[in-house]
LUMLUMDREN-2810 file (N, C-alpha, C; in Angstrom, 1 decimal):
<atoms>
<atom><aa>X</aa><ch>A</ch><at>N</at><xx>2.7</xx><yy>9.6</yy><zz>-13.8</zz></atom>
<atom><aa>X</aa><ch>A</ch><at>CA</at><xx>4.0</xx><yy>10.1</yy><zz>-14.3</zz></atom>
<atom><aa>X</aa><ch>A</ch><at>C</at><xx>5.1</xx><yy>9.7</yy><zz>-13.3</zz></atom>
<atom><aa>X</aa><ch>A</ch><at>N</at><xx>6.2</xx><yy>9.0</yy><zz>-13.9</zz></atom>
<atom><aa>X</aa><ch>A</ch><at>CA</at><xx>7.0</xx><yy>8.7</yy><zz>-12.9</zz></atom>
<atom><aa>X</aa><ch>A</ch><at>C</at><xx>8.0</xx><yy>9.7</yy><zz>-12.8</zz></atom>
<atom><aa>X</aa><ch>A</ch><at>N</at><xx>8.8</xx><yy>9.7</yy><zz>-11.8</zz></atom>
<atom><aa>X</aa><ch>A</ch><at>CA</at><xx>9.4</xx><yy>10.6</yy><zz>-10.9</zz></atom>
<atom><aa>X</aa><ch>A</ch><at>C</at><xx>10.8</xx><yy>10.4</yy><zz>-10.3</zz></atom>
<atom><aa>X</aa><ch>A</ch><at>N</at><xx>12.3</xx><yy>10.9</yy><zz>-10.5</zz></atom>
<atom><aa>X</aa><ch>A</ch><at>CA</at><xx>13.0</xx><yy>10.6</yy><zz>-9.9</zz></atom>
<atom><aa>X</aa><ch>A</ch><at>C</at><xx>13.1</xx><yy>10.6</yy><zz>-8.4</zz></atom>
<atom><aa>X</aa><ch>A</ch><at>N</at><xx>13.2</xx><yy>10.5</yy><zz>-7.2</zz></atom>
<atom><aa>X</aa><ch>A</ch><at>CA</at><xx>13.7</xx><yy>11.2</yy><zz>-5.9</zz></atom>
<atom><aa>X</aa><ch>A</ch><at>C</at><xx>14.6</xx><yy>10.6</yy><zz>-5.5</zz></atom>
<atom><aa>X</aa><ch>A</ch><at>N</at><xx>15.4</xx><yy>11.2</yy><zz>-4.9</zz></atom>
<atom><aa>X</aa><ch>A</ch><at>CA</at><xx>16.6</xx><yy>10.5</yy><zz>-3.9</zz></atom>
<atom><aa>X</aa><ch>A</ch><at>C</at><xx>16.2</xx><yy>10.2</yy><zz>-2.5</zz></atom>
<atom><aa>X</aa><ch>A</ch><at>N</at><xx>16.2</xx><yy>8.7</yy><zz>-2.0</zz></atom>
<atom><aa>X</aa><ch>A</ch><at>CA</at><xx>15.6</xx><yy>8.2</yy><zz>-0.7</zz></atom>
<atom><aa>X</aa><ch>A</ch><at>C</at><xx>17.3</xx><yy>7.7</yy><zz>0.2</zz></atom>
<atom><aa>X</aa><ch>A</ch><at>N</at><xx>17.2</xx><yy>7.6</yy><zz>1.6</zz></atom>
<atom><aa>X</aa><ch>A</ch><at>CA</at><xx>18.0</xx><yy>7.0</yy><zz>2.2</zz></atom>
<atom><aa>X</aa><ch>A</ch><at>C</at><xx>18.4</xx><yy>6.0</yy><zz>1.8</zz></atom>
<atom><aa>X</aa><ch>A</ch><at>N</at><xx>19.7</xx><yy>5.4</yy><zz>2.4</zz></atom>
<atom><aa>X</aa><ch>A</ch><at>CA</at><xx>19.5</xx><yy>4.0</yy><zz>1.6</zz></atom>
<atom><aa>X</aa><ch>A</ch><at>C</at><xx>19.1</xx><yy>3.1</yy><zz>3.1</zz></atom>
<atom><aa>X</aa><ch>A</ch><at>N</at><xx>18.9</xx><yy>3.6</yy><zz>4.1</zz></atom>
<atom><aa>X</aa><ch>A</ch><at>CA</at><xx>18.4</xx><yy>3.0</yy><zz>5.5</zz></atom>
<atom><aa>X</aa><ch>A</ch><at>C</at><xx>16.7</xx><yy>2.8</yy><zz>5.0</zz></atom>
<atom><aa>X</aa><ch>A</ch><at>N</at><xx>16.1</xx><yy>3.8</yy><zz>4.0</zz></atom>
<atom><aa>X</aa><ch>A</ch><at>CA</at><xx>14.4</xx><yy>3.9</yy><zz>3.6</zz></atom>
<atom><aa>X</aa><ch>A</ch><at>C</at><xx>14.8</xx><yy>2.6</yy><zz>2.8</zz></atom>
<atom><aa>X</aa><ch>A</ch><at>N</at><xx>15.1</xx><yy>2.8</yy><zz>1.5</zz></atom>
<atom><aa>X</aa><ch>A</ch><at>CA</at><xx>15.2</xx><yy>1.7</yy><zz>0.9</zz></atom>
<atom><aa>X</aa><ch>A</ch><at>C</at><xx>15.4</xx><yy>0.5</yy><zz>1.3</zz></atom>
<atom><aa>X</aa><ch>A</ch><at>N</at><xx>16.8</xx><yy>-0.3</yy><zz>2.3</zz></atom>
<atom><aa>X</aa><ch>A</ch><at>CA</at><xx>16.8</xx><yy>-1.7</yy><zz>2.6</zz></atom>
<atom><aa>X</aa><ch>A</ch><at>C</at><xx>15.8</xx><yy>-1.7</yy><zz>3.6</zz></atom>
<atom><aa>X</aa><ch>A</ch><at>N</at><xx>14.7</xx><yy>-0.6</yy><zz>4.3</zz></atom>
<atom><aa>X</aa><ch>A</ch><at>CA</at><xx>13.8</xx><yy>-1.5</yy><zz>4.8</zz></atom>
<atom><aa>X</aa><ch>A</ch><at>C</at><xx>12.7</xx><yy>-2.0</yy><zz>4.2</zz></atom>
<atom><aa>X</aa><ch>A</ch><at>N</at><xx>12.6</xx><yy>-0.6</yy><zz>3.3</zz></atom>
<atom><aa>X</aa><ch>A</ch><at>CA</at><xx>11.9</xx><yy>-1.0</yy><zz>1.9</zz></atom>
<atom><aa>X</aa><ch>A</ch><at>C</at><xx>11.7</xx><yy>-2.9</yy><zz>1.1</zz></atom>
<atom><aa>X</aa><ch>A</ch><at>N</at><xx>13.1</xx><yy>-2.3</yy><zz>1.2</zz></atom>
<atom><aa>X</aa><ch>A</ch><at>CA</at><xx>13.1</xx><yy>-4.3</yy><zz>0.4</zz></atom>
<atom><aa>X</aa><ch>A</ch><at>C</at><xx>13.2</xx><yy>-5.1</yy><zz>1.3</zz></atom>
<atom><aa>X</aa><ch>A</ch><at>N</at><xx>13.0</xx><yy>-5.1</yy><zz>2.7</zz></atom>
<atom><aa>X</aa><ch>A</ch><at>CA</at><xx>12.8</xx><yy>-6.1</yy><zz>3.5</zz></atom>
<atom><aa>X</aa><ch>A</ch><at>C</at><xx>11.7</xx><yy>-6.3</yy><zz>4.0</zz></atom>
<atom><aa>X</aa><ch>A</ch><at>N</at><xx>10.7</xx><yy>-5.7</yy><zz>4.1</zz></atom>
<atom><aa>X</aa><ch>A</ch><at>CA</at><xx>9.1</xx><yy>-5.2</yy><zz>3.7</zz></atom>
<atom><aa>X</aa><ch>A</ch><at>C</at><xx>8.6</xx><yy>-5.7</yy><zz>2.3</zz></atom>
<atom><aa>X</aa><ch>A</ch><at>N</at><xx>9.1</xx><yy>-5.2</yy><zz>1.7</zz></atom>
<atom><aa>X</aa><ch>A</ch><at>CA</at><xx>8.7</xx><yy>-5.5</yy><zz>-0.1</zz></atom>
<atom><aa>X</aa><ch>A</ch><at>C</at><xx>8.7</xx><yy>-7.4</yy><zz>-0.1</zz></atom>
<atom><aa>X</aa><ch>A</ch><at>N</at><xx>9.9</xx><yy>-8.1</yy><zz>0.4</zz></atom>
<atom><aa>X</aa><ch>A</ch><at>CA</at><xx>10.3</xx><yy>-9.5</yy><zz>0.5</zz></atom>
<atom><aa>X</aa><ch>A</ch><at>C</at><xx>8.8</xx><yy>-9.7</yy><zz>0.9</zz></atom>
<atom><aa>X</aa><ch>A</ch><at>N</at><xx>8.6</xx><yy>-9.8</yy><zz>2.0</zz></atom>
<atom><aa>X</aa><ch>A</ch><at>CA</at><xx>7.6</xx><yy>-9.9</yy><zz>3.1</zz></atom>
<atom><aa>X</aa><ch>A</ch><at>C</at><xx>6.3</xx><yy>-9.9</yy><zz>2.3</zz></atom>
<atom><aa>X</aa><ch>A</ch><at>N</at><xx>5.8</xx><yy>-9.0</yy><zz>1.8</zz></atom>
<atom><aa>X</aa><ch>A</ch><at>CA</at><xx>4.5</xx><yy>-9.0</yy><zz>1.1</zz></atom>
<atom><aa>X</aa><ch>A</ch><at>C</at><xx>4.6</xx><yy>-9.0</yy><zz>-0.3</zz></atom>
<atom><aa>X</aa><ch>A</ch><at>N</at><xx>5.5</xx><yy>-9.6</yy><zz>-0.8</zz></atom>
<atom><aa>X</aa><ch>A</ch><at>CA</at><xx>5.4</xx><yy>-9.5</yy><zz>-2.6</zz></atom>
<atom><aa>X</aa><ch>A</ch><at>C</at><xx>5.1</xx><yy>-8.6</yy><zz>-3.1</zz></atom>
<atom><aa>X</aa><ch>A</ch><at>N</at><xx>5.8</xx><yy>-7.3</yy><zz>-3.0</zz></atom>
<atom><aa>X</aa><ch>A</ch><at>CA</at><xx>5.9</xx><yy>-6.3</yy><zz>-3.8</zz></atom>
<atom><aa>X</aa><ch>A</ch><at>C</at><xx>6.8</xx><yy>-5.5</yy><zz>-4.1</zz></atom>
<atom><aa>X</aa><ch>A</ch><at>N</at><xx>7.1</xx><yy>-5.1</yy><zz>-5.4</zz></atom>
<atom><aa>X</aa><ch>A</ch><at>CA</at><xx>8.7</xx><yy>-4.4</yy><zz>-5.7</zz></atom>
<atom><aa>X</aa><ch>A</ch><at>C</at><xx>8.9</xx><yy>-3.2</yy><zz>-4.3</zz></atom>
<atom><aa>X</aa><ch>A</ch><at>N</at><xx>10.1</xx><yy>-2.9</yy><zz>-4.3</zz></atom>
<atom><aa>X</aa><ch>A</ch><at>CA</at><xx>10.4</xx><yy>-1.8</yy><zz>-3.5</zz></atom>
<atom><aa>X</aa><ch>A</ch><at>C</at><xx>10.0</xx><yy>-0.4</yy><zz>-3.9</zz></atom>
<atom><aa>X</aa><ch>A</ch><at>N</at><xx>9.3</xx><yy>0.1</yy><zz>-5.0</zz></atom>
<atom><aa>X</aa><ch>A</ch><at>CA</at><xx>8.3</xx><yy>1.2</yy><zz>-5.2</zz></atom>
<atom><aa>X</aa><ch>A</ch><at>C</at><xx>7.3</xx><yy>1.2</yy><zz>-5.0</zz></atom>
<atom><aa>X</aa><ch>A</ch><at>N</at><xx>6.5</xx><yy>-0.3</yy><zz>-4.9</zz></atom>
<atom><aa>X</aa><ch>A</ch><at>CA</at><xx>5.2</xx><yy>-0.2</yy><zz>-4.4</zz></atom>
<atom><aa>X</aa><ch>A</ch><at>C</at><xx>5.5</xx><yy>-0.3</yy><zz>-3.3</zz></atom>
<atom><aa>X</aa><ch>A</ch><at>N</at><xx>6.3</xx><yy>-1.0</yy><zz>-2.1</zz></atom>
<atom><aa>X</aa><ch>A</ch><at>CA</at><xx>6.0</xx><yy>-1.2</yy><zz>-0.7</zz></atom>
<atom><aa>X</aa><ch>A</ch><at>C</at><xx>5.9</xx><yy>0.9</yy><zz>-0.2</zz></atom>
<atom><aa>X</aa><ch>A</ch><at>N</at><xx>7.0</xx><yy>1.2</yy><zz>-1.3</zz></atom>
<atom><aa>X</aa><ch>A</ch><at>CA</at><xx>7.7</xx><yy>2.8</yy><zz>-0.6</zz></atom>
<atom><aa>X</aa><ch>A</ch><at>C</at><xx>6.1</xx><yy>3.4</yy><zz>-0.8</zz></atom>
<atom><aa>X</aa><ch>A</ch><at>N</at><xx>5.3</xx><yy>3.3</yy><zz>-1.6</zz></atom>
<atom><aa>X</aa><ch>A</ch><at>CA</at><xx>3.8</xx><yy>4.0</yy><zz>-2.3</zz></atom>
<atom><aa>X</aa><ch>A</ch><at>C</at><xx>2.9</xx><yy>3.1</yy><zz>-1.5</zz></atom>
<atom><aa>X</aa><ch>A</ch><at>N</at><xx>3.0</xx><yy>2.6</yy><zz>-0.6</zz></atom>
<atom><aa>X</aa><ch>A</ch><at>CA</at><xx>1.8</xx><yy>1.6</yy><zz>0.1</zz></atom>
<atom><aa>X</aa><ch>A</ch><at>C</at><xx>2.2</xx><yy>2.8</yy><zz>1.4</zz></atom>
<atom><aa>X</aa><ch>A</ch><at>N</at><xx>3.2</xx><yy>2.6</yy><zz>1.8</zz></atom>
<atom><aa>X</aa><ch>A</ch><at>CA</at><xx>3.8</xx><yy>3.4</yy><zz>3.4</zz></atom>
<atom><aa>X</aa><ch>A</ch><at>C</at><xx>3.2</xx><yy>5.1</yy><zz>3.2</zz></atom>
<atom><aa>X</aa><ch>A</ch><at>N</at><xx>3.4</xx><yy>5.8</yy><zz>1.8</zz></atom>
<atom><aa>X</aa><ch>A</ch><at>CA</at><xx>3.2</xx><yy>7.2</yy><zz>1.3</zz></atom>
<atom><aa>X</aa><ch>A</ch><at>C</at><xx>1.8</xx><yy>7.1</yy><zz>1.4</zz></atom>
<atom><aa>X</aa><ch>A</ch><at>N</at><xx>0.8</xx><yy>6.1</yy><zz>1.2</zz></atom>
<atom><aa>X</aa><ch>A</ch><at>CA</at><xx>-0.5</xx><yy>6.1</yy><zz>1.2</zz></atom>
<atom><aa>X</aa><ch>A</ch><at>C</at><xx>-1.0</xx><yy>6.3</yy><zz>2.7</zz></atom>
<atom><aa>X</aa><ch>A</ch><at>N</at><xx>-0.7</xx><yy>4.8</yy><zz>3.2</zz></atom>
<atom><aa>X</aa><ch>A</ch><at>CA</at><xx>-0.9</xx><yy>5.5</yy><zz>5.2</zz></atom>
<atom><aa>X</aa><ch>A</ch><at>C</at><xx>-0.2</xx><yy>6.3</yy><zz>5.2</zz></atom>
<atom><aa>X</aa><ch>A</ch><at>N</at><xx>0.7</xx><yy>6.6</yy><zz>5.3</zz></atom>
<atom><aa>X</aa><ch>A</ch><at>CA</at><xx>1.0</xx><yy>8.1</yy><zz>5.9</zz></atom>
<atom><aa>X</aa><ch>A</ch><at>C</at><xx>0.4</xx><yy>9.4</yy><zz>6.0</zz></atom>
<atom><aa>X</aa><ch>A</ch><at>N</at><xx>-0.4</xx><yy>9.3</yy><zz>4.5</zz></atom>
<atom><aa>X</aa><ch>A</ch><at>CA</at><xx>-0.9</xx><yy>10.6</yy><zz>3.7</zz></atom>
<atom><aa>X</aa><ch>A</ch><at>C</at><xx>-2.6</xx><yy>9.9</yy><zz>4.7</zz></atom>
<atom><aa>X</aa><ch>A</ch><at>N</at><xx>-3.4</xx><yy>9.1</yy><zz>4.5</zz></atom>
<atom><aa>X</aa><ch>A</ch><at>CA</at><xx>-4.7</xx><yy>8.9</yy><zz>5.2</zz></atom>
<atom><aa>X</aa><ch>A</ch><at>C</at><xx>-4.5</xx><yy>9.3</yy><zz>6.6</zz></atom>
<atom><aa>X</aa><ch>A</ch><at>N</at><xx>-3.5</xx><yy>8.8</yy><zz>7.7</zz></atom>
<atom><aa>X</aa><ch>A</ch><at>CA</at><xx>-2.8</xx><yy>9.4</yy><zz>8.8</zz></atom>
<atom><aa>X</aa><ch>A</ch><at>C</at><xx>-2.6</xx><yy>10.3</yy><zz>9.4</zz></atom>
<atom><aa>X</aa><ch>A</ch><at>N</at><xx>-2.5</xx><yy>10.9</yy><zz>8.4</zz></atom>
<atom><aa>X</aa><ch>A</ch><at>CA</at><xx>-2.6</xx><yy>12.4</yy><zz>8.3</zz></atom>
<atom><aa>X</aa><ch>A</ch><at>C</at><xx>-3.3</xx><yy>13.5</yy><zz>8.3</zz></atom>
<atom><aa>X</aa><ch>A</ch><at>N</at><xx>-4.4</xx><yy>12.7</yy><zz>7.2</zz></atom>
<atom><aa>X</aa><ch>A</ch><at>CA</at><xx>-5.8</xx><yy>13.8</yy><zz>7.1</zz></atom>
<atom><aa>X</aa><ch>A</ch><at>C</at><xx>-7.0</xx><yy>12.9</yy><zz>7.6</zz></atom>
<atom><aa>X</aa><ch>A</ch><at>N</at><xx>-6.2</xx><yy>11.9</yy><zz>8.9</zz></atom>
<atom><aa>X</aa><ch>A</ch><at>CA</at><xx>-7.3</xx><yy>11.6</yy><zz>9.6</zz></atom>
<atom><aa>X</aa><ch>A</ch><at>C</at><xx>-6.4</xx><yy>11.0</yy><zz>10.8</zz></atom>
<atom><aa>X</aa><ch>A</ch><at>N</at><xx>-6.1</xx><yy>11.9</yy><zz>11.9</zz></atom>
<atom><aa>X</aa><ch>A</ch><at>CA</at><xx>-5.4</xx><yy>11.5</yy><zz>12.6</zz></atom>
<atom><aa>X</aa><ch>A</ch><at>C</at><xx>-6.0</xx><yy>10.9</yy><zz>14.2</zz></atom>
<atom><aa>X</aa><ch>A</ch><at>N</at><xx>-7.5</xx><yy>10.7</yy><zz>14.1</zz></atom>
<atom><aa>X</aa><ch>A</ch><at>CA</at><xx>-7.9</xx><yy>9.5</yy><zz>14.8</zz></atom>
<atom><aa>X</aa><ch>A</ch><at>C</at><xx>-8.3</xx><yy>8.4</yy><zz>14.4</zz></atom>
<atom><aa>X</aa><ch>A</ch><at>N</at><xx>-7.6</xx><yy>7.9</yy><zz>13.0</zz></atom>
<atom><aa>X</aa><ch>A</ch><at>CA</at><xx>-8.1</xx><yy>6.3</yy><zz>12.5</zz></atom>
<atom><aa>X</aa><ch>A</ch><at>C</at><xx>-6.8</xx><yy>5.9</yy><zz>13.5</zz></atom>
<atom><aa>X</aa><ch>A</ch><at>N</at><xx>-6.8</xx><yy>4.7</yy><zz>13.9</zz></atom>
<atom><aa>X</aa><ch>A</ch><at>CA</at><xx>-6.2</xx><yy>3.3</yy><zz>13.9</zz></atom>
<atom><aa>X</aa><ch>A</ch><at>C</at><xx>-5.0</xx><yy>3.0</yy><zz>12.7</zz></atom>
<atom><aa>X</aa><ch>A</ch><at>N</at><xx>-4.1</xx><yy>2.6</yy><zz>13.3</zz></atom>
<atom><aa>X</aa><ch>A</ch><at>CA</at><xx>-3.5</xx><yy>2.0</yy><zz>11.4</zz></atom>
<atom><aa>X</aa><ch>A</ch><at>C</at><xx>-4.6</xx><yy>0.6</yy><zz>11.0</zz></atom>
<atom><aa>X</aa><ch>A</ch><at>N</at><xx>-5.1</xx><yy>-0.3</yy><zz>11.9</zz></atom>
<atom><aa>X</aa><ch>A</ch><at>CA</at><xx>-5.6</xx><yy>-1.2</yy><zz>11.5</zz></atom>
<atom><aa>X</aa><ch>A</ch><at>C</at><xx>-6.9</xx><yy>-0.9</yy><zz>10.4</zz></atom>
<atom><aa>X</aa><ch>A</ch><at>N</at><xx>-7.6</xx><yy>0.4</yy><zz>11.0</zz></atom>
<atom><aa>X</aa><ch>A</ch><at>CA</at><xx>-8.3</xx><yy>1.0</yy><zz>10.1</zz></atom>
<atom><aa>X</aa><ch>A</ch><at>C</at><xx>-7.9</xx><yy>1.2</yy><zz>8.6</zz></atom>
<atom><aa>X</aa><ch>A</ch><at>N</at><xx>-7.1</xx><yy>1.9</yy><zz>8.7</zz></atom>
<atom><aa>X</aa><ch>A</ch><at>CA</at><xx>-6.6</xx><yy>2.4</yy><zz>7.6</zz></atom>
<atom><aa>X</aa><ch>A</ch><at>C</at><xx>-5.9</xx><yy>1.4</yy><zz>6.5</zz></atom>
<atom><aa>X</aa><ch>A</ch><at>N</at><xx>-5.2</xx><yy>0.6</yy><zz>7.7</zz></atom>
<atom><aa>X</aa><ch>A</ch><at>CA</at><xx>-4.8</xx><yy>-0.8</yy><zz>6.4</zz></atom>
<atom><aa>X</aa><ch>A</ch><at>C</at><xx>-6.5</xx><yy>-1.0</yy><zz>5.8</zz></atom>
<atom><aa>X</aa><ch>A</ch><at>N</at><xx>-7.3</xx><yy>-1.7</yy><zz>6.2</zz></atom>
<atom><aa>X</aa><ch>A</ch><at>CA</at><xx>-8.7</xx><yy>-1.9</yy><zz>5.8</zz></atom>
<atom><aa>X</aa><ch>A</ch><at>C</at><xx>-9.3</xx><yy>-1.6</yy><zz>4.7</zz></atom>
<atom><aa>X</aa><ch>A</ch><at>N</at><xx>-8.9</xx><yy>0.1</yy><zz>5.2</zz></atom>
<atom><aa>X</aa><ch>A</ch><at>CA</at><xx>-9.5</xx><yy>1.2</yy><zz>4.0</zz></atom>
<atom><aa>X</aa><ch>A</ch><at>C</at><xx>-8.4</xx><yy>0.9</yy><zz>2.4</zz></atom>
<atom><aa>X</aa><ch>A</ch><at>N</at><xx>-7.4</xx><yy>0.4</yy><zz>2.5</zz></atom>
<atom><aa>X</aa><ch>A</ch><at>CA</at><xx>-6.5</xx><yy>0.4</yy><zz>1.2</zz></atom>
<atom><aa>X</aa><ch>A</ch><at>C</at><xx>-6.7</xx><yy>-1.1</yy><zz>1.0</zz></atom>
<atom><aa>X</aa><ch>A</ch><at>N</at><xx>-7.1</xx><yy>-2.3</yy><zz>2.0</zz></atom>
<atom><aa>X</aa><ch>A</ch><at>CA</at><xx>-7.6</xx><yy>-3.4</yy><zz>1.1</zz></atom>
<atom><aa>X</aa><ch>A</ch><at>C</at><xx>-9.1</xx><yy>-3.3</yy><zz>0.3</zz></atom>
<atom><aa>X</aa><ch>A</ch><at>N</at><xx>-10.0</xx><yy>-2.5</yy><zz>1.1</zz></atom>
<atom><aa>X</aa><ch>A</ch><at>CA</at><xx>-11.3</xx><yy>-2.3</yy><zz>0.2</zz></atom>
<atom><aa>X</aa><ch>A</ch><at>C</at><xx>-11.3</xx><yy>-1.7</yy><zz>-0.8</zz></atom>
<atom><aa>X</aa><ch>A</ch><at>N</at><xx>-9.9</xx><yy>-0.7</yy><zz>-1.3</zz></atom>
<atom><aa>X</aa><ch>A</ch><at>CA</at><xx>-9.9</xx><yy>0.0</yy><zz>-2.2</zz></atom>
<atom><aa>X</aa><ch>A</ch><at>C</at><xx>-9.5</xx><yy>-0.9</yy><zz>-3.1</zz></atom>
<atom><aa>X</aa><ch>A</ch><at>N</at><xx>-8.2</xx><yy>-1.5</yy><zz>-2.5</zz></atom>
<atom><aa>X</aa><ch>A</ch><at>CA</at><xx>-7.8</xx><yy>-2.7</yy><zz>-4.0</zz></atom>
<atom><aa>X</aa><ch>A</ch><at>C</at><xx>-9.0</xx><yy>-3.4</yy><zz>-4.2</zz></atom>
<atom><aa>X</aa><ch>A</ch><at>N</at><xx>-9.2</xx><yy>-4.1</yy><zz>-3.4</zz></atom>
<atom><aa>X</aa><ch>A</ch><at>CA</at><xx>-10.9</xx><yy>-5.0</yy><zz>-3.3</zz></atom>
<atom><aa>X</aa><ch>A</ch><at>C</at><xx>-11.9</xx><yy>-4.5</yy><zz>-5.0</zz></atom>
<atom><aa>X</aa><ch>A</ch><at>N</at><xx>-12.1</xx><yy>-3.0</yy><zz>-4.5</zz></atom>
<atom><aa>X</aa><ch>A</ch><at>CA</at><xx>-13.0</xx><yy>-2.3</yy><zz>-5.4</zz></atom>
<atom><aa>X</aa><ch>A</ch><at>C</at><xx>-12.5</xx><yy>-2.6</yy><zz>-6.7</zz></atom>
<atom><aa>X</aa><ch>A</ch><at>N</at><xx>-10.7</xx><yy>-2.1</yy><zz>-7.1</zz></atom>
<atom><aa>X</aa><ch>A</ch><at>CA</at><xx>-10.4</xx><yy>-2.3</yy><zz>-7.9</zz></atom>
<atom><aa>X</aa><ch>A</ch><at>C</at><xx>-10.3</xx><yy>-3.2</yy><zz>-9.2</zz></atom>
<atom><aa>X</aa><ch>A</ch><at>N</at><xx>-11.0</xx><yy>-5.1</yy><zz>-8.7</zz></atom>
<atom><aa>X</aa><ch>A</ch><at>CA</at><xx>-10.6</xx><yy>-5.9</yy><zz>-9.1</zz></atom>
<atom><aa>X</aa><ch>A</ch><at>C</at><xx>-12.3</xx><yy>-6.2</yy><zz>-9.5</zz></atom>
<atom><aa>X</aa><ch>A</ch><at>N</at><xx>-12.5</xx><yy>-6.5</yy><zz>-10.5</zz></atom>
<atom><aa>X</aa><ch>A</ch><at>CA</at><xx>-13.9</xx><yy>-6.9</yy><zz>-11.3</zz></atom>
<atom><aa>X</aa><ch>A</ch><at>C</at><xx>-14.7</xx><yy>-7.8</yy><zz>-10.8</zz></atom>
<atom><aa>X</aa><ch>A</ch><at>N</at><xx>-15.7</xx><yy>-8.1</yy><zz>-10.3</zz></atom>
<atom><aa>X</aa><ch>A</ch><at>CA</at><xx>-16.2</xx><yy>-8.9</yy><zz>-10.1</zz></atom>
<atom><aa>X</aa><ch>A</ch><at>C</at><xx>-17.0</xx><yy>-9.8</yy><zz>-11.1</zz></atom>
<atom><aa>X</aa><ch>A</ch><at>N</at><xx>-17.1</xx><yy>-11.3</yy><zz>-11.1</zz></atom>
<atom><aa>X</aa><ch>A</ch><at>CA</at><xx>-17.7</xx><yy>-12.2</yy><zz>-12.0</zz></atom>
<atom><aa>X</aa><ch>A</ch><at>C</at><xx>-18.2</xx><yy>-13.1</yy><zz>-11.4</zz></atom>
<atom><aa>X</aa><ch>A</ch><at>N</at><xx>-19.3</xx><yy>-13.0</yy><zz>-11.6</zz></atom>
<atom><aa>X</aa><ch>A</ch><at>CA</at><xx>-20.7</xx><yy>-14.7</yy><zz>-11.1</zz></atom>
<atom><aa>X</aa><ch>A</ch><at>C</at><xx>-20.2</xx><yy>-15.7</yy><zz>-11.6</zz></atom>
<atom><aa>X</aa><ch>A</ch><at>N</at><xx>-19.9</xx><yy>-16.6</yy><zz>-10.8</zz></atom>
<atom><aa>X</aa><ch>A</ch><at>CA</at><xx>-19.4</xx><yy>-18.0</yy><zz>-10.9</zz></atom>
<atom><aa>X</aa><ch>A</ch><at>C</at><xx>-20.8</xx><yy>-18.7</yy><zz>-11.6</zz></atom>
<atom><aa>X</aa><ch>A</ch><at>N</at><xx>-20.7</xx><yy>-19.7</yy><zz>-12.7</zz></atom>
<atom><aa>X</aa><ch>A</ch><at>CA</at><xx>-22.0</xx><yy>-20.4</yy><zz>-13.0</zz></atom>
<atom><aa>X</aa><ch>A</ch><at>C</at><xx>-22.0</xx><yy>-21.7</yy><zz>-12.8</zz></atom>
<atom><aa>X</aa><ch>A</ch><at>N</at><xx>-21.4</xx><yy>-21.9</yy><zz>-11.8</zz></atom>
<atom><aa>X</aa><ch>A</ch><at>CA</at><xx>-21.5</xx><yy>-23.3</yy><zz>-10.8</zz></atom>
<atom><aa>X</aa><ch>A</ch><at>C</at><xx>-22.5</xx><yy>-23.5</yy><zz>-10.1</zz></atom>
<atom><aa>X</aa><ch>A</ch><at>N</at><xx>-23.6</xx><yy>-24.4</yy><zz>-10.0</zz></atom>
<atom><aa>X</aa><ch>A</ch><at>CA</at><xx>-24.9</xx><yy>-24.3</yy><zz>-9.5</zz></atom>
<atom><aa>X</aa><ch>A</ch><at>C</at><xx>-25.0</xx><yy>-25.5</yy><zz>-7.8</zz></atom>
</atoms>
């Protein structure tokens, strides 16, 4: 369900200067940053390096895997 909120606009243009940076709209970069933050939080002796990790093996999981039939 999407959601209005009012953000800084100092959040925002770093948002889209970040967002530039890894090809993603400026909602997903704001929902990538809300993610660490929130794991960060309810685990405040990971690493960020960790935690980036932990949200690439999630997308990882997310994407299907298929056996190539190339021999």
């Amino acid at each position: 369900m999407a959601t209005t909120i009012k953000l800084s606009d100092e959040l925002v243009a770093e948002a889209r200067r970040f967002s530039e940076v890894y090809s993603r709209s400026v909602p997903k970069q704001i929902e990538y940053w809300s993610r660490i933050g929130k794991i960060a939080e309810e685990n405040a002796d990971l690493p960020y390096s960790f935690i980036k990790d932990i949200l690439l093996a999630q997308q990882e999981s997310a994407i299907p895997f298929t056996f190539s039939s190339a021999h």
